[in-house]
DOROMI-497254 format. One record per residue (C-alpha): residue in three letters; y, z, x. Coordinates in steps of 0.1 Angstrom, whole numbers, plus 5000, padded with zeros to 4 digits. Each point is the difference from the previous one (the first is absolute). Example, Ala and Ser with C-alpha at 12.3 -4.5 7.8 and 13.67 -1.06 7.14 Angstrom:
<sites>
Ala495550785123;Ser503449935014;
</sites>
This chain:
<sites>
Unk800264023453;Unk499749835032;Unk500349625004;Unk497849775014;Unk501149895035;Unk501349675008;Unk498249795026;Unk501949935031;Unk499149604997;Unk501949964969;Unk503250125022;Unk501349635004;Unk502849824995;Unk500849914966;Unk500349594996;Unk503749934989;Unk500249764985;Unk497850104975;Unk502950304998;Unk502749754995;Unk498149794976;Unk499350354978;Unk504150044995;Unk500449624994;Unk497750044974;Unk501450304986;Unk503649855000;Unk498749724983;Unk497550174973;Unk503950194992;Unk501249664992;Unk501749865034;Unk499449695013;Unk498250035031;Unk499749665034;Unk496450115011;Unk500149945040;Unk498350265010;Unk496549964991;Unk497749705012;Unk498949944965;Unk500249624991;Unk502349944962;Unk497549724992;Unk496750134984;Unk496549895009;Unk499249644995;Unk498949914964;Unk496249915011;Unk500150315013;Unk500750164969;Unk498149814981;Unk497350095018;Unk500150384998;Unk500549924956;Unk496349845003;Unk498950305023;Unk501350234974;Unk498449834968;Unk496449935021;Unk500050385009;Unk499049945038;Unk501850265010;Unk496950225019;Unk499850095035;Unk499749695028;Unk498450025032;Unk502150215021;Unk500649735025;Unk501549804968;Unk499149754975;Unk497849715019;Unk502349734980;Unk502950155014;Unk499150045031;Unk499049645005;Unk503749884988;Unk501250195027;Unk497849855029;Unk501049684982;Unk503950085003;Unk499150105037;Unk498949665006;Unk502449774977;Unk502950215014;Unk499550065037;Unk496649785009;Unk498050315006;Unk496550064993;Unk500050384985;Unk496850084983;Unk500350184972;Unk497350255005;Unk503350145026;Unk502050054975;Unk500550294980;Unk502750074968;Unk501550254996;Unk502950194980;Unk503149855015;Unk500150005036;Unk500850365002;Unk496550084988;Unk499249755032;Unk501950185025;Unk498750314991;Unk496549845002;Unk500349855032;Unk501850325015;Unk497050224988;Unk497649785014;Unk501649905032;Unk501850335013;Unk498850345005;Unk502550325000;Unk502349985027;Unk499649645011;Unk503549805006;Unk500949684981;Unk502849785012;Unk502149894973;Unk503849835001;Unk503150164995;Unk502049954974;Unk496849954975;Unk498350064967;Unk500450374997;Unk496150034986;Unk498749935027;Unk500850315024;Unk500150214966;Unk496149954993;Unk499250005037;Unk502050345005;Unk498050104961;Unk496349905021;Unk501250215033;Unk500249695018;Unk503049975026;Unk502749714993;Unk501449865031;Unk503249864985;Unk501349715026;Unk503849945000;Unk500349584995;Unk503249855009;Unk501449615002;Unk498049975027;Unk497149974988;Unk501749844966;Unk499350374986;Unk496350025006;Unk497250165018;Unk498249795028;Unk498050085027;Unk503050125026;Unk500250284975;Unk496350105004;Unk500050015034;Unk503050205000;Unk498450264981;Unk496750015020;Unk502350055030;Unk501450304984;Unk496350134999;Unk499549974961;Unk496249834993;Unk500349794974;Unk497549964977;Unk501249724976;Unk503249784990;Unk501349934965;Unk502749734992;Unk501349824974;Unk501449644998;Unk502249944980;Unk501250375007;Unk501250184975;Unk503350105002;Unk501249745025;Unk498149694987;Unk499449915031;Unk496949775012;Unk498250075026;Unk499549685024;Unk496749865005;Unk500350055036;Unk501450374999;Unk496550064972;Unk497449825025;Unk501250215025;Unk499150344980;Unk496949854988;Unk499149945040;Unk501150375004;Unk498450154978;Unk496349845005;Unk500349985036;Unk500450424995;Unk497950064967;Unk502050104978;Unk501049864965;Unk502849794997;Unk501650064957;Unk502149774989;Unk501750044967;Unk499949664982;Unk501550094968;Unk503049805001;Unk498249625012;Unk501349724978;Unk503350114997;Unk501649845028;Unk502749785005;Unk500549805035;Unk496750045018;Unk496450104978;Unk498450305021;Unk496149965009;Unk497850254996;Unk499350245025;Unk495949954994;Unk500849685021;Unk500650185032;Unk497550314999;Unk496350114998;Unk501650374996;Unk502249914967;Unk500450184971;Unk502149814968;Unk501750174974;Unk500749784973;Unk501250104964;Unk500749804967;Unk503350164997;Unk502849795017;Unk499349655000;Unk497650014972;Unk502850234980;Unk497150254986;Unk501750345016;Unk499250224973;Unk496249864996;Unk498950185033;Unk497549735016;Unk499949945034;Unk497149905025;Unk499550025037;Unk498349805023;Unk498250195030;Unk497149905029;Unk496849994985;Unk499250395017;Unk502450184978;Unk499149834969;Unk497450304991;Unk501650275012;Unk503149884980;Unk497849924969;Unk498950355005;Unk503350184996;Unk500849764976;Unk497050144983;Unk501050344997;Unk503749984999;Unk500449764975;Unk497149834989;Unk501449674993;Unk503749864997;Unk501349974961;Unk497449764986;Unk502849804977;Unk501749925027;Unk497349875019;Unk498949774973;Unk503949934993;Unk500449945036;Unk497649755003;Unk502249724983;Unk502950055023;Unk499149785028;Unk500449734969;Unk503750104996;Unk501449895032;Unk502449744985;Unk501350304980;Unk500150145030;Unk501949825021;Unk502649974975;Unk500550385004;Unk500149965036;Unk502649754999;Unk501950264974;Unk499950275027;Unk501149765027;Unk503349854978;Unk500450425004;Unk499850025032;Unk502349695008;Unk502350174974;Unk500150325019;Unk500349905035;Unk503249794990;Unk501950284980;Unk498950355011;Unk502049915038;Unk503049914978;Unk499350374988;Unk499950155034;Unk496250005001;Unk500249775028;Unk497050155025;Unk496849904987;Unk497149975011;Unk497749665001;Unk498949914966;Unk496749795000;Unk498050144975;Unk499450274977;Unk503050034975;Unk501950225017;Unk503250035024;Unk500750295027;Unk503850085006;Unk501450185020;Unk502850194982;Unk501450235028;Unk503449834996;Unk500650214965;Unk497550315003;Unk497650265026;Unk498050084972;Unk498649714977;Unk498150244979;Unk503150154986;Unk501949634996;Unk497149884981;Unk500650344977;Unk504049864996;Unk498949664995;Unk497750074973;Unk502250234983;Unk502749805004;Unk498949584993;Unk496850074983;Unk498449815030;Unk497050185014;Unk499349955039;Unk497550195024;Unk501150225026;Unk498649845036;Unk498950395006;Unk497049874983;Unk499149805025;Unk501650155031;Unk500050385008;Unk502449985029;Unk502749694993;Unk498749914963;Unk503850214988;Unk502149715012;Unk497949724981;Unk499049914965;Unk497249774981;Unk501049734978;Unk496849924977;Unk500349624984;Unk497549984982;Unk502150034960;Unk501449734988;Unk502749795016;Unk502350124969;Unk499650325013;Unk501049925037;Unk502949854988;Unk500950294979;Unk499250255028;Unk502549795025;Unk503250004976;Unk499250404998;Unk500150055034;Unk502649785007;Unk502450164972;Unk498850385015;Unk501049875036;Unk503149944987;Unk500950284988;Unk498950235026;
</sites>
C-alpha cells in the first residue's frame, strides 16, 4: 500500500528544547531527579484569582464560543494594562486574543506576507519564528547580531541587507529576546519603528517576556510606530504557559483580515482561559513577587556559574534566561547538554536552538524554577566540573 506523501512545509527544524525537555521528563517519570533549565516554563503556577476564576467558569458552564477577536471584557483589561503600564491609548477594538502568541505569529504572518516575501529577524532568536515562516513559504532573513549592537537588530542591519539587493518586506523582533534576555534600547526600537513606516512594511515585535525585567523596564514598541504589530501572551509574566492565551495588538487595517483567519483557523482562543485570564491584571502583587523570585535567580547565577567556568555571558535584562558561551569546554553544545543531563540530572538547552551557525559553542540557562533548584543545579555542576 502506498503512503500518503509528506508536505515539503512540514520539513523544518525540530524545536530542541522541546527534545531535551522529552528526556528530562522521561528520566524523571523513571524516578531521577531532574534541575529543569531548559524550558522557559515558570515553577510558580497561575495566580490564585486566576484560578479561581476558571473554578466559577467551570461551575457557570460559559464555556461556548467568544467572538473571534476575544471576549469584550478581556479585551478591555488589556487596553487598560496598555494604559496603566506604559501611558498608551490602545483601543481595544485593536486587539485580538489569541492561543498563545504562537497562534499570533502565525496570524500576523498569514495576513501580512505572501509566499516568498523576506522577513528580517535577529540572530541568535526564538527558533519558531523562522520554523513557521519557512512552514508559510516565506523567506527568513536571519541577521547575525553581535556586541555591537548589544546583540540586536537595528536599522544598520536593514540597510545592509537592502544593499545586498534583498527587498524586505517586514521585520520581527523581540525584547526581551529570548535566548539572550537582552533589551532592546528605546532608541535602537524608534529607530526600526522610523524604518519600517518610512518603507511600509510591518515592524513585529515579540512582547512576551515585558514585566520581567530587572535594571531598566522596556517600553513598548506601539510607542514608536504606526506599522506595529504586538505579540503578547499570558504565559511568562502572568505564569499561565500551559493555558494557551495570548493576544496581539495590530493597526486598525489588519484587525479584519486577522479576525478573518482567526475565523477559520481557530474560531476563538480557549474560552476558560479567557474568562480565567481576565482576573490576572488583579494579581500583579502576586506577580511581582515572582519576578523578584526569578531575579534573586538571576543574581544567583551570574555570581556562581563564572566560578564554574561559564564566565562569557551575555547581558541579562530581562526574560529569565542567561546566554553562555561555553566554547572553553565543548564545539558541540548539543552533545554536552546530552552528558550533562545524563550525568547531573540538570537539563540545559543546546544554543543550536537558537543559532544555526555558532549556537554549538553556547547554551541557555532557563531561571524560571525555584531558587532551591538553582542552587541544587550549581553544586551539580560544580561537583561534575571537578571531576572532569
Amino acid at each position: 500500500m502506498n503512503s500518503p506523501k509528506i508536505a515539503r512545509r512540514a520539513d523544518i527544524s525540530p524545536f530542541i528544547v522541546m527534545d531535551v525537555m522529552a528526556r528530562a521528563n522521561e528520566k524523571e517519570a523513571s524516578g531521577e531527579n531532574i534541575i529543569h533549565m531548559e524550558v522557559g516554563q515558570p515553577a510558580t503556577r497561575a495566580p490564585q484569582k486566576v484560578i479561581d476564576a476558571a473554578h466559577r467558569a467551570l461551575d457557570e458552564d460559559r464555556l461556548g464560543y467568544t467572538e473571534a477577536t476575544g471576549l469584550p471584557v478581556l479585551r478591555a483589561r488589556i487596553s487598560a494594562h496598555y494604559q496603566q503600564r506604559y501611558g498608551l491609548d490602545v483601543p481595544d477594538r485593536r486587539i485580538i486574543v489569541t492561543t498563545g502568541s504562537s497562534a499570533g505569529f502565525v496570524l500576523a504572518f498569514l495576513a501580512l506576507f505572501d509566499k516568498g516575501d523576506k522577513v528580517a529577524l535577529p540572530v541568535p532568536g526564538y527558533p519558531c519564528y523562522p520554523h513557521i515562516l519557512r512552514a508559510l513559504d516565506i523567506h527568513p532573513l536571519m541577521v547575525r547580531t553581535d556586541n555591537r549592537t548589544r546583540w540586536c537588530l537595528d536599522v544598520d542591519h536593514l540597510d545592509g541587507l537592502e544593499r545586498q539587493g534583498h527587498e524586505i518586506s517586514g521585520v520581527l523582533v523581540a525584547s526581551p529576546n529570548n535566548p539572550t534576555g537582552v533589551i532592546m534600547e528605546d532608541h535602537r526600537l524608534q529607530a526600526l519603528a522610523g524604518f519600517c513606516d518610512h518603507s511600509g512594511i510591518p515592524l513585529i515585535c515579540d512582547e512576551i517576556y515585558h514585566g520581567l525585567s530587572y535594571q531598566r523596564h522596556p517600553e513598548s514598541a506601539l510607542a514608536f510606530g504606526k506599522n506595529v504589530i504586538v505579540i503578547n501572551s499570558f504565559s511568562k509574566y502572568f505564569s499561565m504557559t500551559g493555558w494557551r492565551i495570548g493576544w496581539m495588538v495590530v493597526p486598525e487595517k489588519l484587525v479584519r483580515p486577522v479576525e478573518r483567519l482567526q475565523q477559520n483557523l481557530y474560531i476563538n482562543a480557549p474560552t476558560l482561559s479567557q474568562l480565567a485570564a481576565v482576573s490576572a491584571f488583579d494579581c500583579m502583587d502576586e506577580l511581582e513577587g515572582y519576578r523578584r523570585a526569578y531575579e534573586q535567580n538571576r543574581n544567583f547565577l551570574l555570581r556562581e556559574l563564572p566560578e564554574i567556568g561559564f564566565d562569557k555571558i551575555l547581558p541579562a535584562d530581562g526574560a529569565f534566561y542567561l546566554y553562555a558561551d561555553v566554547s572553553r569546554f565543548t564545539d558541540d553544545s548539543r552533545k554536552f547538554t546530552r552528558q550533562l543531563l545524563e550525568e547531573t540530572g540538570v537539563a540545559l538547552t543546546p544554543g543550536n536552538d537558537f543559532d544555526a551557525e555558532y549556537g554549538h559553542h553556547f547554551l541557555r540557562f532557563s531561571y524560571a524554577r525555584s531558587h532551591a533548584d538553582m542552587q541544587e543545579a550549581v553544586k551539580r555542576l560544580k561537583a561534575w566540573m571537578r571531576r572532569q
